[in-house]
C-alpha positions as CSV (number, residue, x, y, z in Angstrom):
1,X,-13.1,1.5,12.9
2,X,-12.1,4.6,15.4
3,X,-9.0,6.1,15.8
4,X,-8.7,4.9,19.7
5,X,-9.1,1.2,18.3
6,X,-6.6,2.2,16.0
7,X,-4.4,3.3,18.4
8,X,-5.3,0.3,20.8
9,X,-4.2,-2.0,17.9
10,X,-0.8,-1.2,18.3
11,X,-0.3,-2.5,21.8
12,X,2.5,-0.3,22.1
13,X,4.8,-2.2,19.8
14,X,7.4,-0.3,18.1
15,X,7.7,-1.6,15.1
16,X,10.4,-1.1,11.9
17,X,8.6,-0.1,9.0
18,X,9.9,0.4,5.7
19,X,7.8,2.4,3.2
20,X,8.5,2.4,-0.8
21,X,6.6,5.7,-2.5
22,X,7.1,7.5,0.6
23,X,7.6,10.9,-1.1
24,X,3.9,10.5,-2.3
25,X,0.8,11.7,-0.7
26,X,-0.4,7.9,0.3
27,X,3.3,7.6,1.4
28,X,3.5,10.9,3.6
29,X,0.3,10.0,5.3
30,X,1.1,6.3,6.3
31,X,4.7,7.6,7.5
32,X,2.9,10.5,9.3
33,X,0.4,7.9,10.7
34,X,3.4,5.3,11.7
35,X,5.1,8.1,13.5
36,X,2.4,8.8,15.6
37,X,1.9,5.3,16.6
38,X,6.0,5.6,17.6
39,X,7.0,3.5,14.9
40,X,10.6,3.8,12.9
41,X,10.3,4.6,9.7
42,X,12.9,4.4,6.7
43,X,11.3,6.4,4.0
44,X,11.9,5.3,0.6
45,X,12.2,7.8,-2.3
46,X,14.1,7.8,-5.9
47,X,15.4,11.1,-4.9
48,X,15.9,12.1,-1.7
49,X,17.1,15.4,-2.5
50,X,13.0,16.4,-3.2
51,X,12.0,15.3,-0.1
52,X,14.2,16.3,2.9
53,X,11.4,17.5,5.1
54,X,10.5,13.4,5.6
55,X,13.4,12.9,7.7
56,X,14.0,13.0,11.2
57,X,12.8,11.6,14.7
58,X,12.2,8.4,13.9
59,X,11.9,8.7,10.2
60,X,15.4,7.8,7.5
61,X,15.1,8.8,4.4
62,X,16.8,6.7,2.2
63,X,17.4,6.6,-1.8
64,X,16.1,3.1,-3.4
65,X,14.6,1.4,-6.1
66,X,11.7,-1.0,-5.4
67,X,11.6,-2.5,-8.8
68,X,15.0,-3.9,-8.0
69,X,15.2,-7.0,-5.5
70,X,18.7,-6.3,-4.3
71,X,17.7,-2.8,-3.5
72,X,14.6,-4.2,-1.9
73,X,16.4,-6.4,0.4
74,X,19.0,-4.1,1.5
75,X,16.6,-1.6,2.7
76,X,14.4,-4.0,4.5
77,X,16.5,-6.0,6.5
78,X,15.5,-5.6,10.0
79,X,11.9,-4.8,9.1
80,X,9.3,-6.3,10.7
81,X,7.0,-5.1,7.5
82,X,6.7,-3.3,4.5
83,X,4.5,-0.7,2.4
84,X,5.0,-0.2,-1.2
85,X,2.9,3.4,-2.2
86,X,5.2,3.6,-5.0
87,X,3.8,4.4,-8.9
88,X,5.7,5.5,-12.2
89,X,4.0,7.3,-14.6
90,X,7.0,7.3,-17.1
91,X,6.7,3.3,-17.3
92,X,4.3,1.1,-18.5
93,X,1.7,0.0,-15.8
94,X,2.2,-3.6,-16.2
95,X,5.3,-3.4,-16.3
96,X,6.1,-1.1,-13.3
97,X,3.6,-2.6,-11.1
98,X,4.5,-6.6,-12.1
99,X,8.3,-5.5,-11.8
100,X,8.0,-4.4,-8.3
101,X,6.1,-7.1,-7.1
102,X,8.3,-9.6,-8.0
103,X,11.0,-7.7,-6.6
104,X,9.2,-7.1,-3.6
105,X,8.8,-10.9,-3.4
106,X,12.3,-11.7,-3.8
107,X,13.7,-8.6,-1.6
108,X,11.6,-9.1,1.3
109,X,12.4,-13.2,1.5
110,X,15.8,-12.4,1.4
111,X,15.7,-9.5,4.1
112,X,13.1,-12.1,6.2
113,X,10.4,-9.6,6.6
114,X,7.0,-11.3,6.5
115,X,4.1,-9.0,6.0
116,X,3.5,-6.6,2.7
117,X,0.8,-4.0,1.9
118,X,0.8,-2.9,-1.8
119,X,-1.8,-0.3,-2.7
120,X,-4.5,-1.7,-5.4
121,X,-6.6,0.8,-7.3
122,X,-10.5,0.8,-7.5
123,X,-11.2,-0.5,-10.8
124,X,-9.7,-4.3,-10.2
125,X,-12.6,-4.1,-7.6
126,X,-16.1,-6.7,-8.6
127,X,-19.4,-5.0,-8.9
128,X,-21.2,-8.5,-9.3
129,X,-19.5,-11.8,-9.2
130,X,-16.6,-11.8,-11.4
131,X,-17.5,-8.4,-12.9
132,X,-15.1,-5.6,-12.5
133,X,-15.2,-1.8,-13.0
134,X,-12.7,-1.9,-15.6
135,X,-14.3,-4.5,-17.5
136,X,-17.5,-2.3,-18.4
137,X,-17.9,-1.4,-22.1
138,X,-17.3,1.7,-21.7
139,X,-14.5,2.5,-19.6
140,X,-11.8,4.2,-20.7
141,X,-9.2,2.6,-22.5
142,X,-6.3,4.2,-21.1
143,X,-7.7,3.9,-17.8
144,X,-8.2,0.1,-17.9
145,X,-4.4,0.0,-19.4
146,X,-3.1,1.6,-16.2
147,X,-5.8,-0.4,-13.8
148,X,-4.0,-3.6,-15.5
149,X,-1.1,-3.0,-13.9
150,X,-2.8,-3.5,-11.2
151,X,-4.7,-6.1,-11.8
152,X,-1.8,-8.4,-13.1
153,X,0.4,-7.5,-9.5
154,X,-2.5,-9.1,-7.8
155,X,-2.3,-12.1,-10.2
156,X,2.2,-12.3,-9.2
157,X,1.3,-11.6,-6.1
158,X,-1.2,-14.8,-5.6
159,X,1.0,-16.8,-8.0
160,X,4.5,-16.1,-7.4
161,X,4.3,-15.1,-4.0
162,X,5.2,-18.3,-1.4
163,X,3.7,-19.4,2.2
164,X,6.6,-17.1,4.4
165,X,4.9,-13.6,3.2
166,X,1.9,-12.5,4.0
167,X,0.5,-10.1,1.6
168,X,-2.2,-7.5,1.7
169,X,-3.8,-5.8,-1.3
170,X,-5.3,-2.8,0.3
171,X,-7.6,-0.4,-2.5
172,X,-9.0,3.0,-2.1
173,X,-12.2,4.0,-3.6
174,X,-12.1,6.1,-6.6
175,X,-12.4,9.4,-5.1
176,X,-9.2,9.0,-2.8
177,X,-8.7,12.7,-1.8
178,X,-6.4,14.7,0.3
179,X,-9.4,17.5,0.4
180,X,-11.7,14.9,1.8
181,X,-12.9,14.8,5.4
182,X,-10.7,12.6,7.8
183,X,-13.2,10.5,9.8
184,X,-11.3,8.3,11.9
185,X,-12.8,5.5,10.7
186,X,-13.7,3.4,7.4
187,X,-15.5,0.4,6.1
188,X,-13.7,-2.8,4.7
189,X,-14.6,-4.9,2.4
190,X,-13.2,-8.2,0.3
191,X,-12.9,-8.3,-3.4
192,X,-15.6,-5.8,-4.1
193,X,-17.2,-2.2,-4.0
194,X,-18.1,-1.2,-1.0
195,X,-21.7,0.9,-1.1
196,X,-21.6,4.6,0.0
197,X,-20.0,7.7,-1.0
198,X,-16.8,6.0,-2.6
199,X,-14.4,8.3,-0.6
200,X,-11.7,8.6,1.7
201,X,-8.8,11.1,2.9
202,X,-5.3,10.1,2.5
203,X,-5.6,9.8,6.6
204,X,-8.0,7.5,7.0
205,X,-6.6,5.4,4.2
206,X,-2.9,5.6,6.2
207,X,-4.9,4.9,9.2
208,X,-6.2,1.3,7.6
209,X,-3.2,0.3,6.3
210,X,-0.9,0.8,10.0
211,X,-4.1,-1.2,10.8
212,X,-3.0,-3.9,9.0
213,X,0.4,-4.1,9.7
214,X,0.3,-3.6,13.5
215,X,-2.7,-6.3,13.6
216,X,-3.0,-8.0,10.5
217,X,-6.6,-9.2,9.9
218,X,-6.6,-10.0,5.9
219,X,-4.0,-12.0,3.7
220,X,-3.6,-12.5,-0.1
221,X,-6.7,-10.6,-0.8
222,X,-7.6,-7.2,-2.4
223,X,-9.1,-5.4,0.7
224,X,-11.6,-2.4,-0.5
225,X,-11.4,0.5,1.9
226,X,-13.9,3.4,2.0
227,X,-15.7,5.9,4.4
């Protein structure tokens, strides 16, 4: 997909976005990217105190906690959507990643705002029909432990998750890298590895998800993205 259909996508809608993890580099980008399609943008960090240079123009920087749903909702009333880029390193991967989503669930009901990209990770992604990366003999152990986390929002998401939001799994190849070369484009796929190089820059991954949430083409699904 090129940037100009990127931009056309938009149709000149301003739109309220709230982003969760939007000190990190995934975060950064997609505000960066929802800027320049002259969206607002409240930016939402645990500390906002490390990342001052986010706000201004249309960006507020706020402090907030997605794990908690009445944080959740306070921040996103008035939203038309919402991006959680958010990890924890410090917490178990389950844990963090089921915790959020459930907040996310309740939070964004409450505050009405319909549409939700989460960022998935590579390894949840099929290789063959119900074969994922992570569930080859030898993967690492602590690698499949954090892609569970994962792999268990998905399953809150598609259990827990009821008919007024409109979800959006969006995963990054394995080489997501900020060196990498922004094309202005990149390849979707549903549920499974896409063929190629297995790359992407932060930009172009920013670039799908504002895709997604100014024209949203895929629901309740993991949504592999690559060059």
């Amino acid at each position: 997909m090129s940037n100009d259909m990127s931009k056309n996508l938009s149709n000149n809608l301003s739109r309220n976005i709230v982003i969760f993890g939007a000190g990190g580099q995934v975060g950064r980008a997609a505000v960066s990217e929802a800027v320049a399609r002259g969206h607002r943008v409240t930016a939402v960090v645990r500390d906002p105190s490390k990342y001052g240079g986010l706000a201004g123009g249309s960006v507020t920087l706020v402090r907030g906690d997605v794990t908690d749903p009445a944080s959740v909702a306070a921040l996103a009333v008035g939203h038309d959507a919402a991006l959680n880029a958010s990890v924890r390193l410090d917490v178990p991967s389950e844990e963090y990643f089921t915790t959020a989503a459930r907040a996310l669930i309740v939070g964004l009901e409450e505050a009405g705002v319909a549409r939700l990209l989460t960022l998935g990770i590579a390894t949840t992604l099929e290789t063959g029909p119900g074969v994922r990366i992570m569930d080859a003999p030898e993967f690492p152990e602590a690698w499949r432990t954090f892609a569970q986390g994962h792999a268990a929002e998905f399953d809150l998401l598609s259990a827990e998750a009821g008919p007024g939001l409109d979800w959006l799994m969006v995963v990054p190849p394995l080489d997501l890298n900020a060196e990498a070369e922004v094309t202005g484009g990149y390849r979707t796929a549903v549920g499974t590895v896409l063929d190629g190089p297995g790359r992407i820059a932060h930009a172009d991954l920013a670039r799908a998800l504002l895709d997604e949430i100014d024209q949203p083409r895929h629901s309740r699904v993991q949504l592999a993205v690559s060059v």
